[in-house]
N, C-alpha and C positions, 0 to 999 in steps of 0.2 A: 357485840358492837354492831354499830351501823356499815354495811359493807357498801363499796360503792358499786356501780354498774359492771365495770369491769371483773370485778373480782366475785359478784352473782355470777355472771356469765359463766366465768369458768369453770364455777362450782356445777353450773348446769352442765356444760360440756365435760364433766368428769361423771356425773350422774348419769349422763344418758350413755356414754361409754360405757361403761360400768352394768347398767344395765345389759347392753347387746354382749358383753363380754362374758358376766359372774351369771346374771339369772338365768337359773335352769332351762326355762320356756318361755320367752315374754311373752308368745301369741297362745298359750294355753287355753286363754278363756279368748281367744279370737277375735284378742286385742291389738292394731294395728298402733307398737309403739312408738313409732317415729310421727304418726298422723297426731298422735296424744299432744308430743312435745312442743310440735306447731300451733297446733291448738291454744295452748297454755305458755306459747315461752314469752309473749310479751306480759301478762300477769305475772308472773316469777321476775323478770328484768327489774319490771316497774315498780316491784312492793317498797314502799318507804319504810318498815320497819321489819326488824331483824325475825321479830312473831308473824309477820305477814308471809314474808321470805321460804320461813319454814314450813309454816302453813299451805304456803301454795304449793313448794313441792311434794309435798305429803300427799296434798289431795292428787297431785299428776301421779306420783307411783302407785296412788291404791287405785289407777287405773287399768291396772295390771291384775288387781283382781286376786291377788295370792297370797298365804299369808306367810309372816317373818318379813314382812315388806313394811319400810319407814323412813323416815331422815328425822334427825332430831341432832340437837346441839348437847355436845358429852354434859355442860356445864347444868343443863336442866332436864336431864333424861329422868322421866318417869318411870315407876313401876307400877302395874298392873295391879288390884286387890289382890287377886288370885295366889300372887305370888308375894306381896308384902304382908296383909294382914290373914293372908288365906283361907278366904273367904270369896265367894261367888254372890251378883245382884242379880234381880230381876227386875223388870217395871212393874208397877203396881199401883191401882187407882186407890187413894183414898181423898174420899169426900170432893170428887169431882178435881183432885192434884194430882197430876203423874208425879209418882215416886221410885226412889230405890228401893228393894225388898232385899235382904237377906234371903237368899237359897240354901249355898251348899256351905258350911261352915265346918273346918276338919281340924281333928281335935289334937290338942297341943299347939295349936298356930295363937296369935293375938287376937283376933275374933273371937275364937271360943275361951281361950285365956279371959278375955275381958266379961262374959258370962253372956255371949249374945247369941242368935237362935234363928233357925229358919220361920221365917216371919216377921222379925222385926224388921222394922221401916226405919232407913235412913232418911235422919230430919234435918240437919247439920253437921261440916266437917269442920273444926274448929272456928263455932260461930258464924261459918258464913253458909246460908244455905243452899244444899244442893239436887236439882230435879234432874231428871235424865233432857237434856240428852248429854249432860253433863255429866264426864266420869268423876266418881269423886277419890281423890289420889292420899295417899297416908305416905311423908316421909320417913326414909328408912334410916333406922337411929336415932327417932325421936318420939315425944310420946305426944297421942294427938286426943285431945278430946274430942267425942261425937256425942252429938241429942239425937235419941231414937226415941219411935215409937214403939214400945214391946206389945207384945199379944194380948194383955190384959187389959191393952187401948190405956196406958199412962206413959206419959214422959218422962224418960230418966237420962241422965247425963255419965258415960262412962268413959275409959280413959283407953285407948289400946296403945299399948306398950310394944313398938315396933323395933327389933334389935337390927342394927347394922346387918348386914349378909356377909358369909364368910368368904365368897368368890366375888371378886369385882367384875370380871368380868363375863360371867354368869349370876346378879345379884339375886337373889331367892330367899326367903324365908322358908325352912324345912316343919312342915305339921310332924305328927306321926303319920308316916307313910301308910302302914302296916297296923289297923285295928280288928279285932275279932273276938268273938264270943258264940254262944250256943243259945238260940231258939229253939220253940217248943219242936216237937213231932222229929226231933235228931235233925236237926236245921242247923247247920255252921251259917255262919253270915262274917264276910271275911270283906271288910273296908278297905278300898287301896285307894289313897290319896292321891303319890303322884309316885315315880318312880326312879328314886337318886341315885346320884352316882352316873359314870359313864357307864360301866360294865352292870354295876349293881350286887357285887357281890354281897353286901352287907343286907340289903334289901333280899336277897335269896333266900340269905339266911331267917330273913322273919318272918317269908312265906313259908319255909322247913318247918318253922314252929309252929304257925300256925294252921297248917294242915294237920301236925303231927297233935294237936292239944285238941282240937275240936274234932277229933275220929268221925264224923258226921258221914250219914248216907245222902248228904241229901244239901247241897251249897249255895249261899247266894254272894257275886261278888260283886261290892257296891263299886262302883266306879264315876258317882256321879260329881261335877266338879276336878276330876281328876287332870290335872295340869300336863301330864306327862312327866318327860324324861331320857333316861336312858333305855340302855337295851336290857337291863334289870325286869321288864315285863316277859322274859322269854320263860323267864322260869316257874309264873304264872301260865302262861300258856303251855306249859309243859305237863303242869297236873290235870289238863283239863282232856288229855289221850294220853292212851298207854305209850305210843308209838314213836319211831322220828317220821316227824313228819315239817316236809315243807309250808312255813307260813307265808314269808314273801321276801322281796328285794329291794334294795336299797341302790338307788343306780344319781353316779354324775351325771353332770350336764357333758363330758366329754365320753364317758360310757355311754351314754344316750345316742349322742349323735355318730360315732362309731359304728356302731352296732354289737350287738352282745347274745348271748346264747344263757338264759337264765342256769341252766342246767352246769355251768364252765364258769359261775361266779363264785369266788373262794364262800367257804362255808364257816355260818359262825353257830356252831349247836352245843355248846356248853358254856355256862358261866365260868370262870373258876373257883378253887375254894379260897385262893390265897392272893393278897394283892401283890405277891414276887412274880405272877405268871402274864401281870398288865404289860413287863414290857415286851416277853414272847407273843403278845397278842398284838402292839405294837409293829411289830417286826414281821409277823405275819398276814395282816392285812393292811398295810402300809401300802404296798404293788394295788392294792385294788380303789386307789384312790376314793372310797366312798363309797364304791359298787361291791354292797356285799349281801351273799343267800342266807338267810336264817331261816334256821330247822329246831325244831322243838328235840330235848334232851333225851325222850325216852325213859323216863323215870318209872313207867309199869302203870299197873291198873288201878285205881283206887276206889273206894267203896262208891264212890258219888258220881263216876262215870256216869252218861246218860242221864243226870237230874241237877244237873244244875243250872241258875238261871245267872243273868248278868245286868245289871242293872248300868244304864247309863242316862246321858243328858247333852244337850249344845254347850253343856261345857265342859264337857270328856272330852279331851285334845291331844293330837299328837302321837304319843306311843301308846295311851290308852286305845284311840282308834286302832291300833294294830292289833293290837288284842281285841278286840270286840270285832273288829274284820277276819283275823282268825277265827272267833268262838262263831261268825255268822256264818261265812265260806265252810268250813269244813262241820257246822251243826252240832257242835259240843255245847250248845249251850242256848237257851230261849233267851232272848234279850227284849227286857222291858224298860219303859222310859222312852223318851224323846229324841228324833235323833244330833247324830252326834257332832262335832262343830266344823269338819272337813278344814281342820288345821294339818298337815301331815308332811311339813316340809322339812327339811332341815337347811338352817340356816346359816348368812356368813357377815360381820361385819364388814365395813371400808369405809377410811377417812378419806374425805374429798376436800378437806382445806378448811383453816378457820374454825375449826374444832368440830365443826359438823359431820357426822355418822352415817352413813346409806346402810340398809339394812336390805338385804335381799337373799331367796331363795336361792340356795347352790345345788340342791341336790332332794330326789322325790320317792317316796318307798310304794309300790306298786304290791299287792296281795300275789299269791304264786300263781291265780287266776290272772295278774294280768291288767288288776283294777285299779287305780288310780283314787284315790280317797279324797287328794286334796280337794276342797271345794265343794264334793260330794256327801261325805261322813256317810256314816251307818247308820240304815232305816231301822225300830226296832221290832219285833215282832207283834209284841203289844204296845200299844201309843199310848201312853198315859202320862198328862199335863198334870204340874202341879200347880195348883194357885194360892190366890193370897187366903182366902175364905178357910179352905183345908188348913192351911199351915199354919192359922192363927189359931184354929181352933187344937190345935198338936196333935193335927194327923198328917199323915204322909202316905196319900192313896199310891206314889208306885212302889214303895215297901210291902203294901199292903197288898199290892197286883203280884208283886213275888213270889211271895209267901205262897199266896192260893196257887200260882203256876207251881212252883215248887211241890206244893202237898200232891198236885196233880198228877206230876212227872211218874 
């Protein structure tokens, strides 16, 4: 509904509370946020309509520059591709038209479900068509037709099939996390989608497997598109050293401004096997409000020590970054691809009235160096783009920069 001046207002003055209160660091990127709000508050006052309203304050919070930053109305919250049809775009010229392209597509999700492929070209989202800078959005629970362009350069019209999400208030569609098989020259190549669960115990378990099924000297793990998640990546970064070794820290905006001694933050270095020991882990790092040290398992040596490569992309986010900040810091690992989306916040909802949501940064994970990800991501060691031209043709030159690093190793 149409809100009147009054009751904008106050939404504004709970938003900008809220901000100096919940977000981690509002001057992070050496953003003065009170100069923002002045700036911007008679546009926000004045909008006449409810989309204007939201709009404006959207664009004042992404003046902060950080991400898990938003405001949106519960009754038409979008989800992201990534996480409904799960699948990742690119822009992509054809015939003088900026388009969407299909990238990372992971399998078992409705994108690959519906038979589509890195390179095909979004043409329309149910008949209506869409160019960037336009995201094109797929509700959840319904099935949406789209017209793409496939690689073959013909038009076909397919259906994806978008199931409700089991968590409302984490809505996701789940791929297979966890794919793998054996390349030539004793090459494991081990796909990690994104990474479920808070803890991740079940997800451990299908990195167990698939370490233990591919006996490989020699690894590649794709990470590209990689959503994140939980802290289910530890037990990935655990096979990549024999050792316990420090990855990094997880720190409040009230541990922050405190002060803290990394070395004296509770320690979280084991998954468990059983989901009876969530609530002793509950119970245990409950006192560290969000400030917590993670250290790799110590799981021993494995044949692939020293050769293995990591593959990423700007759309490896999150806890994928931690993992690929661990494999760069501590050099277990050659990383190729593009870097990576310097998403690495963790996030907090709050309602400010009228059904409307702020979404903002609570809390920022720092490498055991010290490094600060958000905003920054991971540079790879070899840079390798992929384009429209390679991918329609069904190749994938940074698989193919792997491999050769791989052989190398």
């Amino acid at each position: 509904m149409n809100l009147t001046r009054p009751e904008r207002e106050k939404i504004l003055q709970k938003v900008v509370g809220l901000v100096d209160k919940k977000h981690f660091k509002p001057d992070l990127n050496g953003v003065d946020w009170h100069a923002v709000v002045e700036e911007r508050r008679a546009r926000v006052l004045d909008s006449e309509t409810p989309e204007q309203f939201e709009r404006e304050i959207n664009e004042m919070v992404a003046q902060l520059k950080t991400s898990h930053t938003g405001f949106f109305h519960q009754s038409a919250r979008t989800i992201p591709a990534r996480l409904s049809i799960n699948a990742t775009f690119d822009k992509c010229d054809i015939s003088g038209v900026e388009r969407w392209m299909f990238l990372d597509i992971h399998e078992g999700g409705p994108a690959h479900n519906a038979g589509l492929e890195p390179g095909d070209v979004l043409l329309a989202v149910a008949e209506e068509d869409i160019r960037p800078p336009k995201q094109p959005i797929f509700k959840m629970g319904q099935a949406t037709r789209v017209t793409v362009l496939k690689r073959d350069g013909k038009e076909a019209s397919v259906t994806l099939d978008v199931p409700s999400p089991k968590m409302k208030k984490h809505p996701v569609n789940l791929p297979q996390a966890v794919v793998f098989r054996k390349l030539d020259d004793g090459i494991g190549l081990l796909r990690v989608t994104m990474f479920p669960g808070i803890v991740g115990i079940d997800f451990a378990r299908d990195i167990d497997r698939a370490v233990r099924e591919l006996q490989c000297d020699r690894l590649i793990v794709d990470m590209r598109g990689n959503t994140g998640g939980g802290i289910g990546g530890l037990r990935l970064m655990s096979y990549l050293t024999s050792e316990k070794k420090p990855v990094g820290y997880s720190l409040s905006r009230a541990r922050a401004e405190k002060g803290f001694k990394k070395e004296s933050l509770s320690r979280f270095g084991k998954i468990p096997r059983s989901k009876l020991a969530l609530i002793w882990l509950v119970l245990r790092y409950a006192r560290g409000a969000g400030s917590v040290a993670v250290v790799t398992e110590g799981l021993g040596p494995q044949p692939f020590h020293g050769r293995v490569v990591m593959l990423v992309n700007h759309h490896s986010a999150s806890a994928a970054e931690i993992v690929a900040g661990f494999a760069a810091e501590n050099k277990v690992a050659a990383i190729v691809g593009t870097k990576t989306a310097g998403r690495l916040m963790s996030g907090g909802a709050y309602k400010v009235g009228h059904g409307y949501v702020l979404g903002l940064p609570a809390g920022a994970f720092y490498t055991w160096q010290g490094t600060l990800l958000e905003g920054k991501g991971i540079q790879p060691d070899f840079e390798v783009k992929q384009t429209y031209e390679s991918l329609k043709a069904g190749l994938d030159p940074q698989m193919e920069k792997a491999i050769e690093v791989a052989r190398a190793l």
